[in-house]
N, C-alpha and C positions, 0 to 999 in steps of 0.2 A: 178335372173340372172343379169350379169355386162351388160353395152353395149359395146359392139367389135366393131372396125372399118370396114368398109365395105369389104374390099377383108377378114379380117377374119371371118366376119358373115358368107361370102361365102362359103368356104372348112368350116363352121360345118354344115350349111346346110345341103349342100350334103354329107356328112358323115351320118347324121340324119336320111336324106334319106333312105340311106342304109340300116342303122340298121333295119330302121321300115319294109324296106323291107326282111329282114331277111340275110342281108347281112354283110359282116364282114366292120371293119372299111377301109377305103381306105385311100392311099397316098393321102395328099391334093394337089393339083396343087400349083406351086411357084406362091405369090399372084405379080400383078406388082407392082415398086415400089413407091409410092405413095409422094416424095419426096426427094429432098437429104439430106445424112447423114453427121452430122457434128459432128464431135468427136465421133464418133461412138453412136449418140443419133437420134433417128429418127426424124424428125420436126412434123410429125403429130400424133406422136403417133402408126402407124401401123407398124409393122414388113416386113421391106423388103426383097427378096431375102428366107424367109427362105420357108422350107418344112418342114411343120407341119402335126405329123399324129394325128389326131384328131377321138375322137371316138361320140359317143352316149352319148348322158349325161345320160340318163337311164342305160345304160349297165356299163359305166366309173364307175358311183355309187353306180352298185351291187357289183360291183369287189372293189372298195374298202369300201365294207361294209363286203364283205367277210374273206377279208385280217383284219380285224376290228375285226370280228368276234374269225375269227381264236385267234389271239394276246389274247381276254380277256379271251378264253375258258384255253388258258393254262396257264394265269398266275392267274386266278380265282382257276384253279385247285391246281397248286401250293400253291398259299396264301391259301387258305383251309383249306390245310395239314400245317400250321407252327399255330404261337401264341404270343401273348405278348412276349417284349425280353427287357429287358434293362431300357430304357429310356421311355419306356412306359408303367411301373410299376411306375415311379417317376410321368409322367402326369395323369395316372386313379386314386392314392392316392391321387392328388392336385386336382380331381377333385369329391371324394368323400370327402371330408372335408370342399370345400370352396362352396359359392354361388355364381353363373355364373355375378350374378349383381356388385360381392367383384371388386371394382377397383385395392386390391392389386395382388388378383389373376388374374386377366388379363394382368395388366402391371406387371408384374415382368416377368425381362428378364432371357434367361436360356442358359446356355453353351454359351452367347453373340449373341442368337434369341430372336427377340422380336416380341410375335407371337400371339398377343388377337383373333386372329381368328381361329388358331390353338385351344386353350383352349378352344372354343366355341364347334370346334367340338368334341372335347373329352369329354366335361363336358355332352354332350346330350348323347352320346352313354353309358359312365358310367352309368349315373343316369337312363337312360331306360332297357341299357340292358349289363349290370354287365357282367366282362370277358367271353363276348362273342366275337368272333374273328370271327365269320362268319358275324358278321354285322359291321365288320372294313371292311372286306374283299368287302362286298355286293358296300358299299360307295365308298371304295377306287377305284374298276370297274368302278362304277358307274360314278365317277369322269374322268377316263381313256377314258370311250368310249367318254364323251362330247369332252375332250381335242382330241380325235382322228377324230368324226368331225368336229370342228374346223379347227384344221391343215387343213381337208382334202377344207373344206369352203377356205381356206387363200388360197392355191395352185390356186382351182379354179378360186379366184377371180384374179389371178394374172396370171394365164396362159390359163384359157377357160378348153375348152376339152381336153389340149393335152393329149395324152394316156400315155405320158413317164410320168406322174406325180405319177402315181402309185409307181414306181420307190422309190424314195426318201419317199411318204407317207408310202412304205411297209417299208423299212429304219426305219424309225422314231415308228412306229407302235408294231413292234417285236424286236428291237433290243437290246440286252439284257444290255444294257448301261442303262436301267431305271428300269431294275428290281427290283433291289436290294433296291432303296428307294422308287419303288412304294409297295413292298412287306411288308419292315418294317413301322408299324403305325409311330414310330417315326421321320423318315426322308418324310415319304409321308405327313404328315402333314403339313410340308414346302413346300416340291418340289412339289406337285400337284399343287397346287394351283400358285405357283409360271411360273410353266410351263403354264397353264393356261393365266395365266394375260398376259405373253409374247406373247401367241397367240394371244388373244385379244387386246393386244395395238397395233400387227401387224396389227391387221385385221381392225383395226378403221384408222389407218394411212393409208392402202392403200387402203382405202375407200375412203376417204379425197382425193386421188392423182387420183382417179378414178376419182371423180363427181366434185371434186374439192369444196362442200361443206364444210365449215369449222367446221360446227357444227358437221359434223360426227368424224371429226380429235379430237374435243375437247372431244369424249367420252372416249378416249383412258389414258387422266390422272386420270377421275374416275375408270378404269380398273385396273391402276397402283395402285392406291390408295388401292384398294380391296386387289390386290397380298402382298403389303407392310402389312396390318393387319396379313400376316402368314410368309412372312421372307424376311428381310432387302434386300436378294441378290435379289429382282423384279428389285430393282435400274438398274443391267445391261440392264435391256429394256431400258433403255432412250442411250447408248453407240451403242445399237444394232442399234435401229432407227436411231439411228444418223450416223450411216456408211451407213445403207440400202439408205438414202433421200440421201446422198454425191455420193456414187457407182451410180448409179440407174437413179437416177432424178436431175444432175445436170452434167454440163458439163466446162472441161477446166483443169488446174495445181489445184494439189489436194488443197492448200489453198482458190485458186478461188473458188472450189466445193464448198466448207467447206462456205465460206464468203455467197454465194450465196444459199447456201441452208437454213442457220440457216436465211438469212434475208427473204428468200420470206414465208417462211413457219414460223414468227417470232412468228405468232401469237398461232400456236402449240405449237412451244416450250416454251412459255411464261405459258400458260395452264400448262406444265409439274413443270416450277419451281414451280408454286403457287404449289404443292403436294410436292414438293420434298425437296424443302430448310426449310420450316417446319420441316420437316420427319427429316432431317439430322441433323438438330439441337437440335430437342428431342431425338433421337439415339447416338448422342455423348457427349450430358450432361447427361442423363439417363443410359444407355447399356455400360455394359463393354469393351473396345475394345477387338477385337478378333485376333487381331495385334502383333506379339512374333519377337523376334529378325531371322532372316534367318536363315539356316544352312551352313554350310559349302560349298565354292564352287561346289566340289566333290559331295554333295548328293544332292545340287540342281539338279546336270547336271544326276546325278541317276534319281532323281524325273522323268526330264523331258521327259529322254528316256523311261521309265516302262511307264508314262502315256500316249504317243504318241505310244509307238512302242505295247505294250504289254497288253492296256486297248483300248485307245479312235479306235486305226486304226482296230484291228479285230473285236471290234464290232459296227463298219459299215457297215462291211461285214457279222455279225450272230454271230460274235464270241461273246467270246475267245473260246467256247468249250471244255475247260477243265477248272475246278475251285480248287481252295485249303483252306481249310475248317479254318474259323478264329471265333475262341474263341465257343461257346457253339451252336452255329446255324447262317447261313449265309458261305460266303465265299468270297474270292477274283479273279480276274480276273487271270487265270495261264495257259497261251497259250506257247505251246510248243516254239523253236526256227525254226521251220520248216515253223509252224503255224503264224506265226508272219512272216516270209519272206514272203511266200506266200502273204497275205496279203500287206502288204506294195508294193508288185510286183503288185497286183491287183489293187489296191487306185492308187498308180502312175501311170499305164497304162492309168487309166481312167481320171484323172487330166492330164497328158499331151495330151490324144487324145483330150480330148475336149478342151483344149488352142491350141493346133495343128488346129485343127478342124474350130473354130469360134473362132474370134476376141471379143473380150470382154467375153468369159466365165472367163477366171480370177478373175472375179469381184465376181463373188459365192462364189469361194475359196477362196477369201480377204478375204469375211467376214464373213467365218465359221471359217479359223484361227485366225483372229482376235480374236474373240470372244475366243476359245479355249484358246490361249495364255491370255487371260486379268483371264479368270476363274483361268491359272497353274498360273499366277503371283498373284492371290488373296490367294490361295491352296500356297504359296512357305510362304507368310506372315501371315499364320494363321495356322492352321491345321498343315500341316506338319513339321512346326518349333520343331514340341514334340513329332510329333508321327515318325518321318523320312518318309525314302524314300517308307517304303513297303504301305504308303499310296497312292501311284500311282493305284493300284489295287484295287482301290476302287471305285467302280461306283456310290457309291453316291454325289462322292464329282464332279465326271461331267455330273450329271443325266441332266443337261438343255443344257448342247452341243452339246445332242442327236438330241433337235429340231432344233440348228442353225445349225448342220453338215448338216441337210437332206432339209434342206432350202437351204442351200449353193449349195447343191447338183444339187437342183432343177434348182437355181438360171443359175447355171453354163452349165447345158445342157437344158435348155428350154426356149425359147424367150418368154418375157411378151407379152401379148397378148390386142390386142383392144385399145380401146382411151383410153387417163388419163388427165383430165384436169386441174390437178394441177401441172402438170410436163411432161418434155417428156422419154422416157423411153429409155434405153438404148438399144443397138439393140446386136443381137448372127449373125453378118454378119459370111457367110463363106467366109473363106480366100482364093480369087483366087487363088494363087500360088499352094495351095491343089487342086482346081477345073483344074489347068490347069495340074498338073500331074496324077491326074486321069482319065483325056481326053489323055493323051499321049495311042497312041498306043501298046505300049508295056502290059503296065498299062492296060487300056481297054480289052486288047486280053485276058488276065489270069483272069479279074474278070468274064468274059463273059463266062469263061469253069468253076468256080465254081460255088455252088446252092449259090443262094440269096431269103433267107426264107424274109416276108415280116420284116418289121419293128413291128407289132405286134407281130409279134413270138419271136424276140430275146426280148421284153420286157417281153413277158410271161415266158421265160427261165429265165432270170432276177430277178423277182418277186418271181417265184418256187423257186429259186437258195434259195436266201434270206428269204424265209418262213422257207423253210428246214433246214440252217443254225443257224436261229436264235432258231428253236423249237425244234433241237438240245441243242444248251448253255441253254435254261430254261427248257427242264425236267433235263440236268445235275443237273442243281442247287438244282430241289426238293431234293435232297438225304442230302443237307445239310440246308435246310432249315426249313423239315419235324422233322428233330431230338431233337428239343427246348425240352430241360429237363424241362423247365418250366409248358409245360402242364402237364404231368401227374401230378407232385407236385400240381397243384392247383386245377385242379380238385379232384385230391383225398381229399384235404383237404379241399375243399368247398363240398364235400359229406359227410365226415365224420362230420362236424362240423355241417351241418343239419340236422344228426340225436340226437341231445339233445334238449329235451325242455326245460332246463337250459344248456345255453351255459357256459362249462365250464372254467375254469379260467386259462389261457396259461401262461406260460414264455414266455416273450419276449426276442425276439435277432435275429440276422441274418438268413435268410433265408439258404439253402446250397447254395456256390459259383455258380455252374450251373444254379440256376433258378435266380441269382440276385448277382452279383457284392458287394459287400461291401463297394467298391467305390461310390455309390450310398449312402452313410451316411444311413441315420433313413430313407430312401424310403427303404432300404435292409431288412427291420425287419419283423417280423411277423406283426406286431399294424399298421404297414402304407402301406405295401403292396398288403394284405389281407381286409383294408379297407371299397374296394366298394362293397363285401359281401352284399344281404341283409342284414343279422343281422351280422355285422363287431364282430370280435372275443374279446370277453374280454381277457383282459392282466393283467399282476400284476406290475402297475402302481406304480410310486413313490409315496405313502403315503399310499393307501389300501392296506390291507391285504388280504389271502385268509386261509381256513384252508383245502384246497387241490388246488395241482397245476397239468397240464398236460402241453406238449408241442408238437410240431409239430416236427417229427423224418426226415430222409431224405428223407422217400418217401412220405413224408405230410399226415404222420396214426398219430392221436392223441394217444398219450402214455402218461403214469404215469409219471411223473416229482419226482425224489429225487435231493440233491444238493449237490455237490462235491468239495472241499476244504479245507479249513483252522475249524477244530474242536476249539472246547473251550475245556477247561483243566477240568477233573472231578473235580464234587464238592466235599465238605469235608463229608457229611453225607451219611452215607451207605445206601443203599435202594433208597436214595432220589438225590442226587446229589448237586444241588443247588434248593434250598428251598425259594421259593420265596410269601413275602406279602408285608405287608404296606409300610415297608422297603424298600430303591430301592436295590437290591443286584448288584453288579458287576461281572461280570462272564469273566476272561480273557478266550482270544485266545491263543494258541499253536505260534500264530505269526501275524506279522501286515500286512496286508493287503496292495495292490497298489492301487494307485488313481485312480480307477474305477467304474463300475456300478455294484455291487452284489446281486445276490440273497442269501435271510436269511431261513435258517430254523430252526424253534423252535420244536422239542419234547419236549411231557410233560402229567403228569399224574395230573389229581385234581382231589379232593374231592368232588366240585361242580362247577356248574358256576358261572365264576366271569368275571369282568371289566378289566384289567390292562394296561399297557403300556412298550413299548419296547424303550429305549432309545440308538442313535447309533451316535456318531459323531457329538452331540449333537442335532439333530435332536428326536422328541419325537413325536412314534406313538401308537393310543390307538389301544389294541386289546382285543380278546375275550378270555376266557380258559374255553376250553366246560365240564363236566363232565366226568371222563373217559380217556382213552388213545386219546388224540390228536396231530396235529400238526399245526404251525402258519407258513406262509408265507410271507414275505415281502421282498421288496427292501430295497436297503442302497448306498449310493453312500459316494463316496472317503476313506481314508486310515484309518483305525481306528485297535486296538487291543482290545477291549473289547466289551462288550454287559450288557447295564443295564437294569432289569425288575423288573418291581412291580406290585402287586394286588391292589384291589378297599380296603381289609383290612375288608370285610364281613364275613369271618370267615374259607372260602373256602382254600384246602391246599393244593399247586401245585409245583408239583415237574419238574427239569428239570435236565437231566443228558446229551441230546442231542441238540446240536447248533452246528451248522455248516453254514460255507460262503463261497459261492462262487457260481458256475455254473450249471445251471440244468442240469441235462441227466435224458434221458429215462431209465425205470425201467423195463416195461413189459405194456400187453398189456390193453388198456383201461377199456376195456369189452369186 
């Protein structure tokens, strides 16, 4: 527990009181005020003037263990029901091939993240426990609930018992602005962690302004440090800090602040650069930038209205509640026009009541927009330069605004609470002129005839409102999240492929478009995707042979593999075709071939077994010719028109009338 200054130890006492006595929380008394205010910054640190409704820290903390609860139950349930998508086929194949100790597997940046802590945690789960998505799912919670109390830690430490904190905590908690990359491995492997670190560099700094301990403030750049091993954007905690100490804990003309904060607190941020100008000089000689020319004025100013009007503001309030379904599983934020006013009427009401209200809530909302706008100005020169404006509707891209919107929130309707002896804290005075018109008798006479539910009640309405809202928009989302083509595909074909005791010999190439992108290069293939398989699937590799092939059909049922293409031209001898021994024979194509990757097929009848060798493009591979009716399989890359083969010249006599190149298909069923 913090320590609070005396008139507010007082009102939680007797709230404490209460509880224990089984009583509801009460209005605190207005504490007196314990000095004058100067710039709107308290001298001692206690809050003057305000009425704090304060609860039971016992009860405060079942109720937001509840709201906690609720949040991981349905996005547990949700993630459940989905599966590997995308990008997380590319990292469970980088991390069935490499060893966790490989320096190039670590450092090697991706899409311009540079994330060795990411790949730690993929590398573990692969290797223990192979395309299992309930143990993404178990982790990725697992992760959620710590960052849930946290947050809920950082509130407390910075406002006591207030009861309104729930508010913003249930905000931050369900709002479906973090769904979407806590749900996909591939974006939760960033942003967890990254959300994370933010909490914690908050929570170490206003630890620091509490005790005024230095060493506590200095834990804050190993926290940084940690978040940066999983993605570059942790960097924005040091801009966030740095407005929170300015806003907050410094007083005068914002340069004043700004001079005054960076000097008395030098020695924090001195701590920060040692992690950070390191970090940024290996990130910019190393990591590709992620930096693209802007777009057009026109779709910036799209961008910025879809992301403010149409993403970040309904889901503050639980939205969007209605989604539109993008590429193979997942979706986008697609809130109607109705939806979206509303909304924006609601967020405005409550940003102007409470600047209406108390003098200095402004400062919350500085620095939630701030923050928002620094994220769309990072989002207008990366990302969106290629993909345009429908990137607005993507929650991934301001999964961390979620936590500074509900801080801002906090910020903005709930007075810091208790001492801080590294700074003085900014105060939520109310603004006489409101006080002296609500004393007007007119005023007075009409509030007096209407019911005034306590201040508990409209926060519990509050809370309900925004549970219900938000647990609306994420069962929407299951319906497209649930649908990933990808699992069936791989589960059927990591069952079918354990039932051979000889794992048989696949064609490689592209997985179907639904379960894998093609954009994804050689991660799209059967040999790198398939992978982390206990016993990973043989392929018919550039220079081995096979004399039967199968392949994986669209629904991932192992089938018979023939090959479709470009024939060779009959040989000259009837019965036999081309007649092949010691001699190398040539055996032209019907037509040459394009600069590609081919699969070869050889029919052929021998005499007996013999040794020989397939020559393609000058490329020379040895093979077998069984006794009997056979056939040989191999690759061949780039443009060739012919085909040469010869025998070992032991006597054996092998005929071939069948060669063909090009592409596998399925034939019929395995067994």
């Amino acid at each position: 527990m913090t320590t609070h200054g005396r008139a507010s130890v007082g009102t939680q006492d007797a709230a404490v009181s209460a509880g224990a006595s089984g009583g509801r929380p009460t209005e605190a008394p207005t504490p007196a005020p314990q000095g004058p205010s100067v710039n709107g910054l308290s001298s001692t640190g206690d809050q003057p003037r305000t009425s704090a409704v304060v609860a039971d820290s016992r009860a405060l903390g079942i109720s937001a263990a509840t709201v906690l609860a609720i949040g991981l139950l349905l996005r547990g349930w949700v993630g459940w029901r989905g599966f590997f998508y995308l990008d997380d086929f590319v990292f469970t194949a980088r991390a069935a091939t490499h060893s966790v100790f490989d320096a190039h597997y670590l450092l090697e940046p991706y899409n311009s993240h540079f994330m060795p802590g990411s790949y730690v945690w993929v590398w573990v789960l692969t290797r223990l426990l192979p395309f299992n998505y309930g143990a993404v799912v178990v982790t990725s919670m697992l992760l959620q609930g710590v960052l849930g109390v946290l947050f809920y830690v950082l509130l407390r430490r910075l406002f006591g018992s207030h009861l309104l904190i729930l508010v913003p905590f249930t905000m931050f908690v369900l709002t479906p602005m973090t769904l979407p990359a806590n749900l996909w491995w591939a974006a939760a492997l960033n942003q967890l962690p990254q959300q994370l670190a933010l909490v914690g560099v908050l929570l170490a700094h206003v630890t620091y302004l509490r005790t005024g301990r230095t060493a506590r403030g200095l834990v804050g750049p190993f926290v940084l440090l940690a978040g940066l091993a999983f993605s570059e954007k942790t960097l924005l905690a040091l801009p966030l800090l740095l407005a929170f100490t300015v806003l907050f804990f410094a007083a005068g003309r914002p340069l004043r602040r700004t001079r005054d904060a960076l000097v008395q607190h030098r020695i924090i941020w001195a701590g920060y650069a040692v992690v950070t100008v390191p970090y940024m000089l290996f990130y910019v000689s190393t990591v590709p930038s992620p930096a693209r020319q802007p777009g057009t004025g026109a779709s910036v100013v799209q961008l910025v209205m879809e992301s403010f009007v149409r993403a970040v503001v309904p889901a503050i309030l639980g939205g969007p509640w209605h989604w539109a379904q993008i590429g193979y599983a997942g979706a986008l934020a697609d809130p109607g026009p109705f939806a979206c006013a509303v909304a924006l009427v609601v967020l405005a009401g409550v940003v102007a009541g409470s600047c209406l209200a108390r003098r200095g809530a402004w400062r919350g909302w500085a620095l939630a927009l701030g923050y928002a706008v620094t994220n769309l100005v990072l989002l207008v020169v990366s990302r969106a330069a290629f993909i345009g404006p429908v990137i607005a509707g993507e929650y991934r891209y301001v999964t961390d605004v979620a936590l500074v919107a509900a801080l801002g929130l906090a910020l903005a309707l709930v007075p810091l609470s208790g001492q801080w002896r590294a700074g003085r804290p900014a105060t939520l005075d109310e603004r006489p002129a409101l006080r002296r018109w609500l004393d007007t008798d007119p005023v007075r006479e009409l509030l007096d005839e209407l019911p005034r539910p306590r201040a508990a009640a409209w926060i519990a309405v509050a809370v309900t409102a925004l549970t219900v809202s938000a647990a609306w928009s994420t069962v929407s989302y299951d319906q497209f999240w649930r649908i990933n083509p990808a699992r069936p595909w791989v589960e059927t074909a990591r069952s079918e492929l354990s039932g051979y005791t000889t794992p048989p010999v696949l064609a490689d190439g592209y997985v179907p478009q639904e379960v894998a992108w093609a954009l994804l290069g050689d991660y799209a293939t059967v040999s790198h995707l398939l992978s982390p398989l206990p016993t990973p699937p043989r392929t018919l590799a550039d220079g081995p042979t096979s004399d039967s092939l199968y392949m994986l059909d669209d629904r991932g049922r192992v089938r018979r593999a023939a090959v479709s293409g470009v024939s060779a031209l009959p040989g000259p001898r009837k019965g036999c075709g081309w007649r092949i021994g010691a001699q190398p024979v040539t055996v032209p194509l019907q037509r040459s071939t394009l600069p590609f990757s081919w699969t070869v097929r050889i029919g052929y009848i021998s005499s007996g077994t013999t040794k020989g060798a397939v020559t393609i493009g000058g490329t020379r591979t040895p093979v077998e010719f069984h006794a009997g009716l056979g056939a040989v399989f191999l690759r061949a890359n780039g443009a060739f028109d012919e085909v040469r083969l010869e025998t070992a010249g032991d006597g054996a006599v092998v005929c071939s009338d069948d060669i063909t190149v090009g592409a596998p298909v399925p034939v019929q069923e395995a067994r």
